[in-house]
ROLUMTI-721537 format. One line per 8 residues: number of its first residue (from 0); for each residue z, x, y of N, C-alpha, C. Coordinates in steps of 0.02 Angstrom, whole numbers, plus 50000, padded with zeros to 5 digits. Example, Ala and Ser with C-alpha at 12.3 -4.5 7.8 and 13.67 -1.06 7.14 Angstrom:
0) 50390 50660 49716 50390 50615 49775 50390 50660 49835; 50354 50642 49888 50357 50684 49947 50394 50645 50002
END
This chain:
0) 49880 50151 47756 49933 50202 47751 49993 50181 47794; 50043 50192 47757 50110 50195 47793 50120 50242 47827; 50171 50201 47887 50194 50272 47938 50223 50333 47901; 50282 50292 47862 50290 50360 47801 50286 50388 47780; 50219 50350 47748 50161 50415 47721 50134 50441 47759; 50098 50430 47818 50073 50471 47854 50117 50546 47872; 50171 50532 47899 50207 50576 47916 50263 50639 47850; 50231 50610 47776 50223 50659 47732 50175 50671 47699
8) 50113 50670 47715 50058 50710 47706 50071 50794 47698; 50091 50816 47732 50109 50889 47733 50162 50912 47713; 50177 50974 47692 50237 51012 47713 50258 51057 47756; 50262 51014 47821 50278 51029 47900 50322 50991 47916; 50330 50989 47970 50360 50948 48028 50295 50896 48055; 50305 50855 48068 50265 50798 48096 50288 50785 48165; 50268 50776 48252 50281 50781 48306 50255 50727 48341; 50300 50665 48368 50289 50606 48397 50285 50617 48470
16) 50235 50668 48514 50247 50683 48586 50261 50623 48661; 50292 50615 48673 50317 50588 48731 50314 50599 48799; 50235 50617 48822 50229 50633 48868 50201 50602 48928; 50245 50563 48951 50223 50504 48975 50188 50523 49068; 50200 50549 49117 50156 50577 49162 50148 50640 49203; 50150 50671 49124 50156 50758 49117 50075 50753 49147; 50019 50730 49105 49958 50745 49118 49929 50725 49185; 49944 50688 49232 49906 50687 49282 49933 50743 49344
24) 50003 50762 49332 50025 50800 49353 49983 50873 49370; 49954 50878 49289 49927 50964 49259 49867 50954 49289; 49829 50909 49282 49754 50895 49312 49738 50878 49375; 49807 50871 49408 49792 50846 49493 49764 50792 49498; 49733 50743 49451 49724 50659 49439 49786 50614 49477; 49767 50567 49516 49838 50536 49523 49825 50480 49467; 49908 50432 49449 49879 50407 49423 49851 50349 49435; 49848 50295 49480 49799 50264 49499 49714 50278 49460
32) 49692 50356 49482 49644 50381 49486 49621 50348 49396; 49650 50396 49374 49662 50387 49298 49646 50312 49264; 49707 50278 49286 49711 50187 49265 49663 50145 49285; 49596 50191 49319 49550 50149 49350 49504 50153 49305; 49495 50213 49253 49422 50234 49243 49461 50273 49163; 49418 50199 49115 49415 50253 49039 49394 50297 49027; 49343 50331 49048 49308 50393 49062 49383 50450 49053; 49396 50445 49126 49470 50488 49141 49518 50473 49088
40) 49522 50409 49077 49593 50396 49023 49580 50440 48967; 49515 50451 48935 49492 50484 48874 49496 50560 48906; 49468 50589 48943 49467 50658 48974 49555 50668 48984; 49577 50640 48996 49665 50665 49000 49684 50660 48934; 49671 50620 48866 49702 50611 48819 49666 50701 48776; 49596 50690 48789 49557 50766 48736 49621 50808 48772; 49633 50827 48856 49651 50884 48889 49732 50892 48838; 49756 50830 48839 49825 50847 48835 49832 50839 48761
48) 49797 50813 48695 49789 50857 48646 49761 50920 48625; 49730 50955 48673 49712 51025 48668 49768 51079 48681; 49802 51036 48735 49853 51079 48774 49910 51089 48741; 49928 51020 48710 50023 51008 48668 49989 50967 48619; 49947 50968 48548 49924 50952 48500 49997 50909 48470; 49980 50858 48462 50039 50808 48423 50000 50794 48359; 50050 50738 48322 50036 50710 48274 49985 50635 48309; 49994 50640 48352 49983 50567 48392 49955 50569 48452
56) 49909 50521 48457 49889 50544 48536 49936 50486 48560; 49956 50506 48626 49988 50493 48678 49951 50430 48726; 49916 50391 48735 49869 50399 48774 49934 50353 48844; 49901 50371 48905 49926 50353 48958 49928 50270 48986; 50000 50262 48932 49988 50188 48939 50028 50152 49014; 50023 50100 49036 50052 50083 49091 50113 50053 49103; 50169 50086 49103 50246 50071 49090 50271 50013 49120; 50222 50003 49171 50214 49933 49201 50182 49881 49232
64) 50126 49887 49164 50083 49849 49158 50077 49773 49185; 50154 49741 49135 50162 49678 49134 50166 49664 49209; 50219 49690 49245 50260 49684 49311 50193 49673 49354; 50147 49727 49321 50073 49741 49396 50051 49678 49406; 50023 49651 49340 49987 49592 49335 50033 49531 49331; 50092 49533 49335 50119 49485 49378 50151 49465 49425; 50114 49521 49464 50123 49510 49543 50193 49536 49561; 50250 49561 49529 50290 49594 49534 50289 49668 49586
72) 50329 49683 49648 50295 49733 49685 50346 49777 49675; 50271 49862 49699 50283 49903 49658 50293 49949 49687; 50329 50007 49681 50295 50071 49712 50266 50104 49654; 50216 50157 49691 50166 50188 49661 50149 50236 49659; 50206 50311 49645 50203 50379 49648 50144 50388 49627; 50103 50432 49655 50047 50466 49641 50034 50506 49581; 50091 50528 49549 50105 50573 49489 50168 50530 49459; 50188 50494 49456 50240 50480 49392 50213 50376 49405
80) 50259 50370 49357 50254 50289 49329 50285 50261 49406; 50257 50193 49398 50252 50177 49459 50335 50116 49447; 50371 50082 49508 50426 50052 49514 50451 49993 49536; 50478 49972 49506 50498 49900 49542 50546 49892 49606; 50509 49858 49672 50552 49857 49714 50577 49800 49749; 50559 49726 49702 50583 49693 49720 50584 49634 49671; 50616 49574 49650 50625 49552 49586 50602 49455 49612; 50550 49438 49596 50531 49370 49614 50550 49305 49591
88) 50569 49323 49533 50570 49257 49498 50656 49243 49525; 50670 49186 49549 50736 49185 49575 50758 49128 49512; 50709 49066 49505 50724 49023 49465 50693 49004 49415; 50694 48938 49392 50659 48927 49345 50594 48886 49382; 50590 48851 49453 50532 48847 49471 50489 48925 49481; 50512 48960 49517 50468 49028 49504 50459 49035 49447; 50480 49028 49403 50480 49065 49317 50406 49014 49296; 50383 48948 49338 50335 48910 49313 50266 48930 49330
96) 50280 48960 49392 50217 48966 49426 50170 49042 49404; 50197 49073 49368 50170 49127 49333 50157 49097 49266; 50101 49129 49237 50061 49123 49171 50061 49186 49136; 50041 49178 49076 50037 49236 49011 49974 49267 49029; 49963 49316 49063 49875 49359 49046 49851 49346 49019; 49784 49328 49013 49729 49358 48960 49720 49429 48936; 49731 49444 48901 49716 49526 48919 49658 49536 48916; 49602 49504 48909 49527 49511 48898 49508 49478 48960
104) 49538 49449 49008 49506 49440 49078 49552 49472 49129; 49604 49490 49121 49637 49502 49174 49613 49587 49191; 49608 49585 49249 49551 49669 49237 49599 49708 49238; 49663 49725 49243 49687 49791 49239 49686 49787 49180; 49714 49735 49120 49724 49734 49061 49645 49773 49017; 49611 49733 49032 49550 49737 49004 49518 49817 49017; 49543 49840 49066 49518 49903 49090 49537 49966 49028; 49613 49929 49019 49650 49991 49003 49634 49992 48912
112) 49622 49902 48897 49589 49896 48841 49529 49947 48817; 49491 49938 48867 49426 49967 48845 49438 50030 48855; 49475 50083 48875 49509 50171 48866 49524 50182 48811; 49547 50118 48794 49609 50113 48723 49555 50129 48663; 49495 50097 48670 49442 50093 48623 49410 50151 48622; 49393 50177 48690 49343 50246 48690 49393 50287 48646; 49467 50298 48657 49479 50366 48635 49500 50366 48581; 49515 50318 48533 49501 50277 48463 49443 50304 48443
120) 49412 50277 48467 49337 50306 48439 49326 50386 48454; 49362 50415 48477 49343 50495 48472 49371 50526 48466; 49423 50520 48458 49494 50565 48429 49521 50544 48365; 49511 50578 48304 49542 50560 48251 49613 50565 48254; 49643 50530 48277 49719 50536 48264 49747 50454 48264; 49822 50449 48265 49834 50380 48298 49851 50382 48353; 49845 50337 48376 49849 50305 48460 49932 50261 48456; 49971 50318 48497 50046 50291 48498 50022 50267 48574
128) 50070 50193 48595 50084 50178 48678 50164 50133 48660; 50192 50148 48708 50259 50136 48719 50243 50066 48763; 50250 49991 48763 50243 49941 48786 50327 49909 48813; 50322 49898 48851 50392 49864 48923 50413 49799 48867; 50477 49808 48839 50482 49750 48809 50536 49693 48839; 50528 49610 48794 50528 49574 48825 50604 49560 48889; 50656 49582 48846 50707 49577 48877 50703 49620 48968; 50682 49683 48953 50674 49729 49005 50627 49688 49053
136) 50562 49672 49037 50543 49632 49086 50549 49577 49103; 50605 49540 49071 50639 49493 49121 50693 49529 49159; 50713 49554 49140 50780 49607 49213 50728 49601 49268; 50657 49644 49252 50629 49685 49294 50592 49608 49341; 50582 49549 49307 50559 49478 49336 50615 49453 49380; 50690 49449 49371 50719 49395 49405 50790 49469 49400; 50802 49520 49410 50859 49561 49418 50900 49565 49363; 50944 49616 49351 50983 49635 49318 51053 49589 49338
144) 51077 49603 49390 51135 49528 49395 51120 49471 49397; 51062 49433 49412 51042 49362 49426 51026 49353 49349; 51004 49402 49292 50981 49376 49236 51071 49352 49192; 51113 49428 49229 51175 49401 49176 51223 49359 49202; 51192 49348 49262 51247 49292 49298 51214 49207 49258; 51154 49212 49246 51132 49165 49212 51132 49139 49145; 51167 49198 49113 51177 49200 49040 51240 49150 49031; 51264 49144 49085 51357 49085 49080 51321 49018 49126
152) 51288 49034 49168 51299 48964 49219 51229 48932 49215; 51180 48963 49177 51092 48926 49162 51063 48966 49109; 51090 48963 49049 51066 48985 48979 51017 48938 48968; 50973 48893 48991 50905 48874 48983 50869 48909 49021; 50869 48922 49061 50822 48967 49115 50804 49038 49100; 50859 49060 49057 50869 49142 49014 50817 49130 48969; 50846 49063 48907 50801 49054 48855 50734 49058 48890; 50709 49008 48937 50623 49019 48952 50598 49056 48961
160) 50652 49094 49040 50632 49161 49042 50611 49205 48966; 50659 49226 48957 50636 49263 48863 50569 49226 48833; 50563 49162 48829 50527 49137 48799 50474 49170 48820; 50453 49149 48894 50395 49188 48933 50348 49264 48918; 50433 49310 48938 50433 49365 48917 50394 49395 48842; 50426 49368 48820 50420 49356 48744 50335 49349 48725; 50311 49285 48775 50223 49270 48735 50183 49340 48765; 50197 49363 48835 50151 49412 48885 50175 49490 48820
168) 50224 49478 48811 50225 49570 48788 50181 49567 48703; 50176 49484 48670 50157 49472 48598 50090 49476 48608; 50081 49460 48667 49981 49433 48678 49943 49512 48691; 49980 49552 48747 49956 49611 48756 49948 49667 48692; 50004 49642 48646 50014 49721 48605 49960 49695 48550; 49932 49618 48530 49921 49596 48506 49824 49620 48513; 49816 49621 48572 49742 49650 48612 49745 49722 48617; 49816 49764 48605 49780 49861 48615 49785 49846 48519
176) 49819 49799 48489 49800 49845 48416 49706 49840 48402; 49721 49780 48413 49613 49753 48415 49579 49819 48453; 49613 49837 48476 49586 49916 48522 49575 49969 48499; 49639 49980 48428 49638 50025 48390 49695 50070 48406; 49750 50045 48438 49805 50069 48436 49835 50071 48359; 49885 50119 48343 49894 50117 48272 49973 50101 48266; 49993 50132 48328 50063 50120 48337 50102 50072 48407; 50150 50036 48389 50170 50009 48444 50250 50031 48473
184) 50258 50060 48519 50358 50069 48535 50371 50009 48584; 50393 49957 48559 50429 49925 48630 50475 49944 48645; 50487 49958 48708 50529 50009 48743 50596 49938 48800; 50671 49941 48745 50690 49897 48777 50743 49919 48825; 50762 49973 48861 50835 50009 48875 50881 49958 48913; 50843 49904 48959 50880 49852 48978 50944 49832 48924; 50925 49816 48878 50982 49782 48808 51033 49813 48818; 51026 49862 48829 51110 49910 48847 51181 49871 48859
192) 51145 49841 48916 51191 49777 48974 51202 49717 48938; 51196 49725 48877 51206 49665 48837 51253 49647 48764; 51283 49628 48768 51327 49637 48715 51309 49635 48634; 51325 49668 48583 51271 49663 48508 51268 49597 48482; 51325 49544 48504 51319 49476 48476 51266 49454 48513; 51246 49457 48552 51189 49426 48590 51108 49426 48575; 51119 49501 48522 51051 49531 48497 51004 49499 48461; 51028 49453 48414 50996 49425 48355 50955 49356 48417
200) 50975 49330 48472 50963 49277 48503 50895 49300 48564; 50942 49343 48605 50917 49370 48642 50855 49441 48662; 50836 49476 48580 50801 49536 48584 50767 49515 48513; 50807 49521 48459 50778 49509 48388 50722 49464 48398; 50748 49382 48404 50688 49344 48403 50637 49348 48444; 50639 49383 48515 50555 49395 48518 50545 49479 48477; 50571 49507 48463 50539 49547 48399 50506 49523 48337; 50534 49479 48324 50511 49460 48271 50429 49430 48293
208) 50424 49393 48351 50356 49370 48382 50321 49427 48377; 50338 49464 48415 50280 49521 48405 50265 49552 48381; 50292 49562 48315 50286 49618 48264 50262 49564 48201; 50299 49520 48197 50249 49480 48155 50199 49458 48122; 50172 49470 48072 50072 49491 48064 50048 49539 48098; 50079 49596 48129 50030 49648 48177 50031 49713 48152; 49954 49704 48144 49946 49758 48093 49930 49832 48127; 49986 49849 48121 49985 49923 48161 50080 49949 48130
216) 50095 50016 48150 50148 50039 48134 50196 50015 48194; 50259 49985 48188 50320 49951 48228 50376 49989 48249; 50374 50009 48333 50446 50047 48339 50475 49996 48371; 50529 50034 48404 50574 49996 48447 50622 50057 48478; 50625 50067 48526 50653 50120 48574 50696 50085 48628; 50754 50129 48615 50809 50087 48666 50855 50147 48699; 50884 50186 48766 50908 50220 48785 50979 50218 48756; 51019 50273 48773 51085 50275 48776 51117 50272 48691
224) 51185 50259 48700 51220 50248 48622 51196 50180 48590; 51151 50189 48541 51148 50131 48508 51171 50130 48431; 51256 50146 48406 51263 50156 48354 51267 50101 48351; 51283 50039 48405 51321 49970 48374 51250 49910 48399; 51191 49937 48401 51126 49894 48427 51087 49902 48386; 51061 49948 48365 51028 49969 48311 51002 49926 48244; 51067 49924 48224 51077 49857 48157 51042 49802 48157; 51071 49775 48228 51032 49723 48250 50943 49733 48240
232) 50937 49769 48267 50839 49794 48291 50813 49780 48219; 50875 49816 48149 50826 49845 48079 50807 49771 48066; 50842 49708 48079 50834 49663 48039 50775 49625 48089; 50726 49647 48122 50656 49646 48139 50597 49672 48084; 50569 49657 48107 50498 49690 48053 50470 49744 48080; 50519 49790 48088 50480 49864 48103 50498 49895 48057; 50457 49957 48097 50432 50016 48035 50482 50070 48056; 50507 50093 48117 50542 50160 48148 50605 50140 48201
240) 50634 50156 48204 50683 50165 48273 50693 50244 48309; 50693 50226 48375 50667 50286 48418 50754 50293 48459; 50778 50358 48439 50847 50367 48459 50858 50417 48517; 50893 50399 48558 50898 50428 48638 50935 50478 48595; 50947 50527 48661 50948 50632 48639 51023 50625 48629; 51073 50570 48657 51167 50574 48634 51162 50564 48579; 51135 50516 48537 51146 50502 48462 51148 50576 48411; 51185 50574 48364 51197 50617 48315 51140 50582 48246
248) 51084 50618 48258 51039 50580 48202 51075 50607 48115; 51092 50640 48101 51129 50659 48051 51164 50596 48040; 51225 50599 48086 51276 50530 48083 51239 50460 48069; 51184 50457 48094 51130 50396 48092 51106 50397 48025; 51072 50448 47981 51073 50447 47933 51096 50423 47865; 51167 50430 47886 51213 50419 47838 51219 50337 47828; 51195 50302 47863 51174 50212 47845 51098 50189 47876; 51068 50244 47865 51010 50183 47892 50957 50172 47839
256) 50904 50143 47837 50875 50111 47810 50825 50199 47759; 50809 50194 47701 50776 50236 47687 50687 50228 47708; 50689 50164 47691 50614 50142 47721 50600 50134 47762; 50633 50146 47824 50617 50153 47887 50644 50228 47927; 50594 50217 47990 50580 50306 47994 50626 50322 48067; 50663 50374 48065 50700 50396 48123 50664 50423 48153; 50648 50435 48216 50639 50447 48259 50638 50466 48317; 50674 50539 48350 50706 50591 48381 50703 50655 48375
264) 50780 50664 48437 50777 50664 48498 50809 50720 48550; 50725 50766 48537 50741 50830 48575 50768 50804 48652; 50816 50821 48676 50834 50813 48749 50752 50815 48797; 50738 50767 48829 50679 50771 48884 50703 50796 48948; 50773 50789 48961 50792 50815 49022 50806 50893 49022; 50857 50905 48996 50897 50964 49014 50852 51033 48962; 50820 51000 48893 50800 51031 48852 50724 51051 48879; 50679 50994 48872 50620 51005 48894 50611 51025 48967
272) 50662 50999 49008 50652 51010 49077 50674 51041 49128; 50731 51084 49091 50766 51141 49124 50767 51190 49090; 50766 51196 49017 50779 51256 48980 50708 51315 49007; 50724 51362 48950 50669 51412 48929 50621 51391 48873; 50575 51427 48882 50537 51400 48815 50549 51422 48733; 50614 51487 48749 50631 51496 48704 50701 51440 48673; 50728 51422 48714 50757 51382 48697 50753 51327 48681; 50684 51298 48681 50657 51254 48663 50634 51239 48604
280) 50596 51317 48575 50605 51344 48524 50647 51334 48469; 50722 51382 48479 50780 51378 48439 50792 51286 48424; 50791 51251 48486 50802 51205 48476 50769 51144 48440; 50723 51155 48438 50659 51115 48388 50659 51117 48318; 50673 51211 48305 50686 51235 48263 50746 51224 48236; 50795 51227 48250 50856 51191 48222 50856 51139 48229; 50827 51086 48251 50825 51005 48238 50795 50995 48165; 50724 51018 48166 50713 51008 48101 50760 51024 48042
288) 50762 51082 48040 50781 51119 47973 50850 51056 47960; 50885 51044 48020 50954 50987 47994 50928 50928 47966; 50868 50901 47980 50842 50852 47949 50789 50855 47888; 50768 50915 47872 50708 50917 47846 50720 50884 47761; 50795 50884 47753 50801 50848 47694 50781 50777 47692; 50760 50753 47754 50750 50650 47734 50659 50671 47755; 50636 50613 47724 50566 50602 47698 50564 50544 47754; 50615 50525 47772 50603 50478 47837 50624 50484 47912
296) 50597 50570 47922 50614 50601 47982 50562 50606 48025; 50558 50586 48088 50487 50598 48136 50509 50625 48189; 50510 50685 48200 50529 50704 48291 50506 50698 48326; 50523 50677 48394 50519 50644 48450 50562 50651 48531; 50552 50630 48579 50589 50665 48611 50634 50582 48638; 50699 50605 48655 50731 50571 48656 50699 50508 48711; 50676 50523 48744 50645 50451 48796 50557 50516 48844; 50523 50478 48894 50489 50532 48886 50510 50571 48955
304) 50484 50632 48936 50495 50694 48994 50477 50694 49041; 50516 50740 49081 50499 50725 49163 50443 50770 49183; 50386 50729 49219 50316 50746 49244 50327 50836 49250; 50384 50853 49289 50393 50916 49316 50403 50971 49259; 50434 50946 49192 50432 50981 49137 50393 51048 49117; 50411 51113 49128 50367 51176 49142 50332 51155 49083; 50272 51185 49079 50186 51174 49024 50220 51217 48981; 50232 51270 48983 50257 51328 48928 50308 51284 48877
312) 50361 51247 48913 50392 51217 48851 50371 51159 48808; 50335 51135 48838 50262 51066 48805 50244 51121 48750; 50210 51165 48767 50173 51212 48713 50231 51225 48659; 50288 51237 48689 50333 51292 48643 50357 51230 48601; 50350 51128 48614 50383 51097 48552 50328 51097 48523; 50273 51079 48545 50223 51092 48526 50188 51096 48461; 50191 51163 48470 50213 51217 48431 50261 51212 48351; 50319 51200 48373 50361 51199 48330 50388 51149 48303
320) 50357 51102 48332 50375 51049 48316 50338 50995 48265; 50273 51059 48243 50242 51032 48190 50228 51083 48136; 50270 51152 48144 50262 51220 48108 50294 51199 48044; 50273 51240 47992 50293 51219 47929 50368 51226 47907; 50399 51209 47859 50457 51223 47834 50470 51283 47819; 50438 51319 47790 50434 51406 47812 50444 51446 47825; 50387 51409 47885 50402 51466 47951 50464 51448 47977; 50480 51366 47984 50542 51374 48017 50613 51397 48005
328) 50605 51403 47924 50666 51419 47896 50677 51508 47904; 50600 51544 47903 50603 51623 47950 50614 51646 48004; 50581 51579 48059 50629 51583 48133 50691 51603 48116; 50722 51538 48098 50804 51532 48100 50841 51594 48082; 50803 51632 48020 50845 51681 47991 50849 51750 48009; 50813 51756 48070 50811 51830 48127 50855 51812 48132
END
């Protein structure tokens, strides 16, 4: 089955949840606690489809996975995704002395593998994880100015770097689909800092690596305005593009691909994370109904929400964010 199809099976709304460390928050788990033990990884994924039922399970993937296991140092909030605080690779001799994971020996990898499998195996749904893609974790390897200061004065060292980048993010996503992941988002917001001529060289071709023969459904998620990046991404072998909460998905509409699936973008900040839950409501509710005319609409939240996000409005997209055409068109009309 196609993502497509999957997501018109019904006549509803279909709900891509983005809840990236809402759940250890609600359970008092840190996450350490969690990333240690599939047991827990599966007990947070049942809790938080009982709680905010998606189209998708969520499961609690590691935003920075790659960085952990390569020795990249971190900080390590107890409740949210953990951070980069310092950037190693200075050159291209550092760039040698690191290797591609195994993901089947390297134990955090392998750990998070085998979660990946339990809750596959017990949750009928698909298994969405948002994976650090390649460009971003080279910023996050050798810095954000040292990478573009290198783009003019050592464009071989960029290329390897990427190259590098490129095999660790193809090999991992390559070991959660064998897991039974169904969906993949590489998550690139770094690209921002990069100009669109650069795309097809610098982001496209390791897309194309990793998406390549991999048999699972293909996003690609990128922050901020991407009316003029985007283009670039379609001519990859994916299946969806995942649009930050500024974009006008309507306006997006009007040229994008019919066979491929939009993907958006209730506000995670101000919407999910300051509003009411009624306003969360109205707002869900009027997202759809503006889209409910394309057959290649998936809602989603613009990037994911902040841990602190009150539970009532989780419930309230919830909720509505998979309610039928219907009902939503009876909301609207009080």
């Amino acid at each position: 089955m196609t993502l497509m199809e999957y997501i018109n099976q019904e006549d509803r709304g279909y709900l891509l949840p983005f809840m990236g460390a809402n759940g250890p928050l609600m359970t008092g788990k840190t996450m350490e606690e969690i990333y240690s033990s599939p047991q827990e990884q599966l007990e947070l994924a049942l809790e938080m489809d009982r709680r905010f039922p998606g189209d998708f399970i969520y499961a609690l993937d590691e935003g920075n996975i790659f960085c952990d296991v390569l020795g990249v140092p971190l900080k390590k909030p107890d409740y949210d995704f953990s951070m980069v605080v310092d950037h190693p690779v200075k050159n291209g001799e550092d760039l040698k002395k690191l290797k591609v994971p195994d993901p089947y020996r390297e134990e955090r990898m392998a750990r998070n593998l085998e979660s990946l499998r339990l809750i596959a195996e017990t949750i009928d749904k698909p298994i969405y994880i948002s994976l650090q893609g390649p460009f971003t974790l080279a910023v996050q390897l050798t810095g954000a100015t040292r990478l573009l200061k290198a783009t003019i004065k050592d464009p071989e060292f960029v290329r390897e770097l990427l190259e590098f980048t490129g095999r660790v993010v193809a090999t991992y996503a390559k070991s959660v689909v064998e897991a039974g992941v169904k969906m993949i988002s590489v998550a690139e917001p770094s690209t921002v800092m990069i100009a669109p001529r650069f795309f097809p060289e610098m982001v496209v071709r390791n897309l194309e690596r990793i998406f390549d023969g991999l048999e699972c459904w293909r996003c690609v998620h990128i922050c901020g305005d991407t009316t003029k990046i985007y283009p670039y991404i379609l001519e990859a072998p994916i299946d969806a593009f995942s649009f930050d909460q500024i974009m006008n998905l309507e306006r997006v509409m009007e040229n994008f691909p019919e066979d491929k699936v939009v993907i958006g973008n209730l506000d995670p900040v101000y919407l999910l994370g300051r509003s009411s839950a009624e306003e969360v409501v109205l707002e869900t509710a009027t997202l759809h109904k503006r889209m409910d005319r394309y057959n290649n609409y998936l809602m989603g939240f613009g990037c994911s929400c902040s841990n602190a996000a009150p539970l009532e409005n989780l419930e309230a997209v919830s909720k509505w964010g998979r309610a039928s055409y219907e009902r939503i068109e009876g909301y609207l009309k009080k």
